[in-house]
N, C-alpha and C positions, 0 to 999 in steps of 0.2 A: 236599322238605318245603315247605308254603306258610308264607306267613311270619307272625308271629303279628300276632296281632288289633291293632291300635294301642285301648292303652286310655289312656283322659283324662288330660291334664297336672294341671288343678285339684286339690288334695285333696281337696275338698265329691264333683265330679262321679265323680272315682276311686273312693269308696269305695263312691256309689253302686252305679255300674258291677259293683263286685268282689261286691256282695252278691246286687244282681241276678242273676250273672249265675253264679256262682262258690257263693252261699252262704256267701262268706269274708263276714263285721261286723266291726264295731267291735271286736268281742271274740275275735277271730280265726276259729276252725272251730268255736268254741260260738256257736250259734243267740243274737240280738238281745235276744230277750226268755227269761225261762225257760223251761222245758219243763214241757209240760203235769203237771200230779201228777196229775190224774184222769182218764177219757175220761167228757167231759159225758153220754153217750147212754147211759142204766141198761140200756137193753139189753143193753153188755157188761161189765153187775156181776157175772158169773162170773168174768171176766178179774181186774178187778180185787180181786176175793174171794183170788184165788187167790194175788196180789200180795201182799197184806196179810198171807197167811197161809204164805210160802212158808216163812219160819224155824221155825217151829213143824211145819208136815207134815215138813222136812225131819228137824230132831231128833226127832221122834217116829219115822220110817223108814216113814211114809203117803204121801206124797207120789203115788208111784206111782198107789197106789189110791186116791186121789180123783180125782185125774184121771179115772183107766179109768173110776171111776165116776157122778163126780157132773158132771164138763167136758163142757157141749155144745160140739156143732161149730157155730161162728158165724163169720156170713157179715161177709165186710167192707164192703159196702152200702153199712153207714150211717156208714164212717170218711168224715169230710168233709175238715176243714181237715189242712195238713200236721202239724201239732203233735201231729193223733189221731194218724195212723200211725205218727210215732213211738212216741209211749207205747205203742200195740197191738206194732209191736216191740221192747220193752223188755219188755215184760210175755210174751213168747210165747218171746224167744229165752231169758229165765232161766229158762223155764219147760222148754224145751226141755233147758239143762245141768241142769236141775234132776232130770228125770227122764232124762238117761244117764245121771250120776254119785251119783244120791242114792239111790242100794240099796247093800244089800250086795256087791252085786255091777254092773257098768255093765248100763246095759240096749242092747243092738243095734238096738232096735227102739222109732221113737217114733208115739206114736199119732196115728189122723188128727185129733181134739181140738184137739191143736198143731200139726200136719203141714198142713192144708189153708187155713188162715186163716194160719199161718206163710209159707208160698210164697206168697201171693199180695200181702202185707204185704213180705215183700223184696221180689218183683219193682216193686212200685210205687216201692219205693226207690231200688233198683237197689243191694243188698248181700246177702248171704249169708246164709242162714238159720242163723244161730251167735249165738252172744250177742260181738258185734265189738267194737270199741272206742267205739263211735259209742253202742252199746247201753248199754255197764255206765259210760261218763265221756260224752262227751258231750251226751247228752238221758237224763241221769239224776244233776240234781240238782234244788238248790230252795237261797234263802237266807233264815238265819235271822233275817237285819235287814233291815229295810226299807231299800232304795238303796242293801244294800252292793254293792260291784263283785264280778264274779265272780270277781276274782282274791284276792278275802277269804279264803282259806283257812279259817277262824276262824269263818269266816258261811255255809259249805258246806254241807251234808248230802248224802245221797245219797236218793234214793226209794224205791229196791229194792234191798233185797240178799236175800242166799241165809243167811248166819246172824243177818241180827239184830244185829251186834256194830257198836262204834262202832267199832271198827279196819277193819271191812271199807267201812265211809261213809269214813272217812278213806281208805281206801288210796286210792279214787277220785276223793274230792276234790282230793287234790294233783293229779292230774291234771289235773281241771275247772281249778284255779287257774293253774297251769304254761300252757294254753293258752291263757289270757284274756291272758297276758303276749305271747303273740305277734299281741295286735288290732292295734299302734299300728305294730311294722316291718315290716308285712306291705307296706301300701301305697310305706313308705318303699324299701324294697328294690325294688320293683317298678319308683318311677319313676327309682332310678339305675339299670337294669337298661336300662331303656326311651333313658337317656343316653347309653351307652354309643357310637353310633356316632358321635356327634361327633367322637370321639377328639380332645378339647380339653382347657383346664385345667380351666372350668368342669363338664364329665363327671367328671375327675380328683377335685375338688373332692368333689362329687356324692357322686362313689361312698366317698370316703375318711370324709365323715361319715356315710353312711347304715351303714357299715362299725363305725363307731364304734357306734354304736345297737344293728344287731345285737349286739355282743358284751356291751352292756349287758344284754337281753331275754335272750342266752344265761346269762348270772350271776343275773337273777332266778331264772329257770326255774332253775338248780341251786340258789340258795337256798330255795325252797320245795320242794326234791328232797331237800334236808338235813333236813327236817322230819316227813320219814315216819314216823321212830323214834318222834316225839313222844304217837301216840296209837294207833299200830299195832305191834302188840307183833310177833317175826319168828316166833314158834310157831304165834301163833293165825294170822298169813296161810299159815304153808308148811302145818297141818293141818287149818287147820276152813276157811280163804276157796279156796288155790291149787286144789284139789281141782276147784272147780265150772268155774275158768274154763278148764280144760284143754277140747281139740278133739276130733275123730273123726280127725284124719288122722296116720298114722304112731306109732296107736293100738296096732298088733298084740300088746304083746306087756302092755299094760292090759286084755285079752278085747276088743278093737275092730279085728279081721283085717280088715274089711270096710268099716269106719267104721261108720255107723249108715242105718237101713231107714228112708229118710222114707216113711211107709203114709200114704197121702193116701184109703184104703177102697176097697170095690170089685175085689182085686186089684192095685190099680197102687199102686205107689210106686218109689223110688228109692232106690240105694245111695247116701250121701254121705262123703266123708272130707273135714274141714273145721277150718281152724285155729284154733285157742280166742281168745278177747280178747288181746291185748299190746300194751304200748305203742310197739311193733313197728309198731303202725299209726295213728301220731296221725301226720295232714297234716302237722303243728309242725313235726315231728323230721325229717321228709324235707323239708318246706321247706328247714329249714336247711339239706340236703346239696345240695338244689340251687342254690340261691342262692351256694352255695362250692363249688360244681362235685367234692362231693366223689361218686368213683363207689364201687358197692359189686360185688362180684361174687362169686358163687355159689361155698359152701363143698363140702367133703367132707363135712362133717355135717351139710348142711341138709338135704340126701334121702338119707339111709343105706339108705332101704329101697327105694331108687328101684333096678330090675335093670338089670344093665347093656346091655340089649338094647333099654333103653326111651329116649325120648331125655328128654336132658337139663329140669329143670324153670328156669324163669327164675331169678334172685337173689331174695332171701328178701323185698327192698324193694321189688323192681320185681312181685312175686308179690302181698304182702299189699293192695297199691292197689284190688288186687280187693274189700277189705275194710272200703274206706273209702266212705262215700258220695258216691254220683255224681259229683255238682258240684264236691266237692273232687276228686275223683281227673281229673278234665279242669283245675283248676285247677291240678293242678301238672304235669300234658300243658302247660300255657299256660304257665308259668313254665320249664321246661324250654326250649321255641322260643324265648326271649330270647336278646339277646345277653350272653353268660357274663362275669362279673365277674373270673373266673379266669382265664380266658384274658386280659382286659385290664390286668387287676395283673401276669401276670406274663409280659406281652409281653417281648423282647428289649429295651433300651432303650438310643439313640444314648449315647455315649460325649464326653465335651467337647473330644478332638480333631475328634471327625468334625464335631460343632457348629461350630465356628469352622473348617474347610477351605471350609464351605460358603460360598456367594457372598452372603450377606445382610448388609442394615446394621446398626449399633449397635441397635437396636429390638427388631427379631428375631430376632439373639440373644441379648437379654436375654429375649425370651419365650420361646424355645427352651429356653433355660439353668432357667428358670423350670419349663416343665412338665417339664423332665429330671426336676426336686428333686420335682416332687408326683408323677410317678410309679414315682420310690424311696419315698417315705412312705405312697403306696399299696399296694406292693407290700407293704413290712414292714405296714403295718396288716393286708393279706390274710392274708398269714402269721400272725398273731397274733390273727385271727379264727379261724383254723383250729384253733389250739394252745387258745382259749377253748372252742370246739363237744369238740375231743378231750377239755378238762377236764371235760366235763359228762357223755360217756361214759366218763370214770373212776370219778364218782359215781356212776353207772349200776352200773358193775361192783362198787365198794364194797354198795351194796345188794341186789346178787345175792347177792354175800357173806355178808351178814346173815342177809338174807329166805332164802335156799334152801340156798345149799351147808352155811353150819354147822347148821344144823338137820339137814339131810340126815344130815351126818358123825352126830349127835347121837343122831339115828334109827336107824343102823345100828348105832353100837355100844351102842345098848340092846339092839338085837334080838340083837346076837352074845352081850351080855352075859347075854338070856336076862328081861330087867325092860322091853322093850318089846312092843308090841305085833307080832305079827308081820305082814309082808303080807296083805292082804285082808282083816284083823280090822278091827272096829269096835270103838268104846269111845266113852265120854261124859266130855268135859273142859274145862273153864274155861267156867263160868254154864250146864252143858247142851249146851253146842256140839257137834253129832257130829264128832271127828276121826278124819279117814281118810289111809289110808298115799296120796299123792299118787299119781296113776296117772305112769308114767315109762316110754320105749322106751329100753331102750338103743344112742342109735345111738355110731358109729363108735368102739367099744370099743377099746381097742389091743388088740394080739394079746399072747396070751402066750409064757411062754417053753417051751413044747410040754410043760408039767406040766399047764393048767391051770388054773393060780396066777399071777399076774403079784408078780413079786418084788419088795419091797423097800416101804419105806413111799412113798417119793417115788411110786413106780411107781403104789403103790398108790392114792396121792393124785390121781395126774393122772388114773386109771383111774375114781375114783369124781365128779370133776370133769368127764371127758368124757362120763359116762351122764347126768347130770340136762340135760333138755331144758327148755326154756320151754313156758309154757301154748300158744303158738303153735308147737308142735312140731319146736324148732331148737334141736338145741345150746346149752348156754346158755355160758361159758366160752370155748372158745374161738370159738365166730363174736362176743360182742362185744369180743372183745379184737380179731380181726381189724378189725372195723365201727369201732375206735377207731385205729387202726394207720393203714387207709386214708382218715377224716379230716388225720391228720398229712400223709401224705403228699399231699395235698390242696393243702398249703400250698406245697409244693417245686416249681422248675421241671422238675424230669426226675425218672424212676421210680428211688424208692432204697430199696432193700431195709430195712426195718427190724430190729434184732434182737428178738428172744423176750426 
């Protein structure tokens, strides 16, 4: 591996650099300035029609057919500045979950309307024709006060959504907010990272407060993580929002065996199977695991449906990068080549026999003696960066909690009870919102006990916990209990088994 890029000592010329170069700002992986609300050029006022009007075709159950009938196919020509092509994809890829998930039933097939201006709109990006994370939270919001910071929660909105609700603008906003919190350690980690080979007190030093900082930025980010509940109710996200932002891939058993026909006309298109939005793929969250050297590695229920004759798919983090735009995703290829904080906190460290055997004068062993002590308060500050990042995927898990499983349980025993709606139905609830049964694979089912039936409530419990997937089609349960497990162990010098 060549060795990574030497970027700027300055803060002024660093952050340049990192924007330049990386598209990381001030505000972390949220672009400098807003993101466009309109595309200046009327020529694509069908696009934007279509934006405006997506809540409405949605509950009405038209959607479909306005597209097939009134969406021309428009050229991207005249997308100029980078700001359009955002907004053109923001507006194509909800357009896109808009019409797989918004019939009665999914549709397998999307039209070239949205399929041929779609592809040409990712490939200039260099992201996946899906509605990503970069689509539905990064370059989709707007604020409601003049100079508030992005990190305003309060001052958020979102631009597009798929119902209309202020819950579904709030879910994303915290998002939008939670990123802006990572503008100011972004650089700070960077250049104790960049300190690292000195291996002095001053690196020591370095790393122990920029260490500090991190786990400051990791506490905001959970406290504006704790604020979900505030204006997003967990019903209306798991039946009228989760629906749209589900994927094509590992669809089969939602009517999506194949994912979906991007029909580009003519005869040609392509099969795609592709993973829904999740905060699975915000640069943030994997910064963090790099910068603390935490690794992640490929579950049993991230490809349940994967045959065993086919080979192996990457880990779910090292997978969704695909899904992040460009610059960031070489941006943390670039922060990966550093040298590792982890490895330097939790080096072996001399002992104060072996200090004083040595042949040096009163001087240097007192400086010896000295950087002994900073890096033991390194080392436990590592550690206790690691135990703050695993607290934030506790939170994490708490609102999977909320948002998905107890609804879920909620959902099922109406439907056992005979008073909810069954699968595939549709119905109209809270202000008009279509609520639909969430599309779900069941992967990596336990087996039963050869009735059948998997016995017992416990059984039953873990059974109905390991079926619900994420919108990004992975396990949800236990891969982020494992993904919080192996932050912990992140912090340890050697591999320790954690218990269940």
């Amino acid at each position: 591996m060549s060795p990574p890029e030497h970027a700027p000592q300055s803060p002024a010329a660093l952050a340049s650099w990192l924007e330049s170069k990386y598209s990381v700002t001030p505000n972390g992986f949220l672009p400098s300035a807003e993101p466009l609300a309109v595309l200046p050029n009327t020529y694509y006022q069908p696009w934007e029609t279509l934006a405006s009007s997506l809540p409405k075709l949605l509950q009405n159950n038209t959607f479909r057919a306005h597209v097939d009938a009134e969406l021309p196919v428009l050229s991207t020509s005249r997308l100029q500045a980078e700001q359009e092509w955002r907004r053109a994809y923001l507006i194509l890829t909800f357009a896109t979950h808009a019409y797989i998930w918004g019939g009665d039933k999914p549709s397998e097939h999307l039209p070239p309307q949205i399929t041929v201006p779609l592809l040409e709109v990712s490939k200039h990006l260099d992201l996946p024709p899906a509605a990503t994370y970069a689509a539905t939270n990064l370059w989709n919001f707007r604020t409601t006060a003049e100079g508030a910071p992005f990190s305003d929660l309060d001052a958020i909105e979102s631009l597009v959504t798929f119902t209309g609700t202020p819950d579904e603008s709030w879910f994303y906003a915290v998002s939008v907010a939670l990123e802006c919190e990572g503008g100011n350690v972004i650089p700070v980690m960077i250049s104790a990272m960049n300190a690292i080979p000195n291996n002095d007190l001053a690196a020591c030093r370095q790393n122990i407060a920029a260490l500090h900082k991190l786990m400051a930025c990791i506490r905001r980010v959970g406290d504006i993580l704790d604020r979900m509940h505030e204006r997003c109710g967990p019903d209306v996200f798991y039946h009228a929002i989760r629906p749209f932002l589900a994927g094509s891939k590992n669809m089969a058993d939602a009517g999506l065996p194949r994912g979906v026909l991007y029909d580009q006309g003519d005869g040609k298109g392509d099969w795609l199977g592709l993973r829904g939005g999740s905060n699975g793929q915000s640069s943030l969250i994997q910064f963090f695991d790099i910068v603390l050297g935490v690794e992640h590695k490929a579950t049993e229920n991230q490809n349940s449906d994967l045959k065993k004759h086919e080979d192996k798919e990457l880990p779910f983090h090292e997978e969704v990068r695909a899904y992040m735009p460009g610059p960031h995703r070489r941006f943390l290829e670039y922060v990966r080549s550093l040298p590792s904080i982890r490895d330097f906190a939790l080096q072996p460290m001399e002992t104060d026999e072996a200090i004083g055997e040595r042949d040096d004068d009163d001087e240097e062993e007192e400086e010896d003696h000295e950087l002994m002590a900073e890096r033991g308060l390194l080392r436990s500050t590592f550690t206790r960066a690691t135990r703050v990042l695993a607290g934030l995927r506790n939170k994490h898990l708490q609102i999977v909690a909320r948002y998905i499983i107890l609804p879920s349980r909620r959902q099922q025993q109406q439907v056992r009870a005979g008073l909810g709606q069954q699968p595939g139905q549709r119905n109209i609830g809270l202000a008009g919102v279509a609520w639909r049964e969430p599309p779900q694979n069941p992967v990596a089912i336990p087996k039963d006990d050869g009735d059948g039936v998997a016995g017992g409530g416990q059984r039953k419990r873990r059974m109905s916990e390991t079926q619900l997937t994420g919108t990004g089609g992975t396990a949800l349960m236990p891969f982020l209990k494992q993904v919080r497990d192996e932050t912990v162990r992140a912090g340890r010098p050697d591999e320790v088994e954690i218990e269940a």
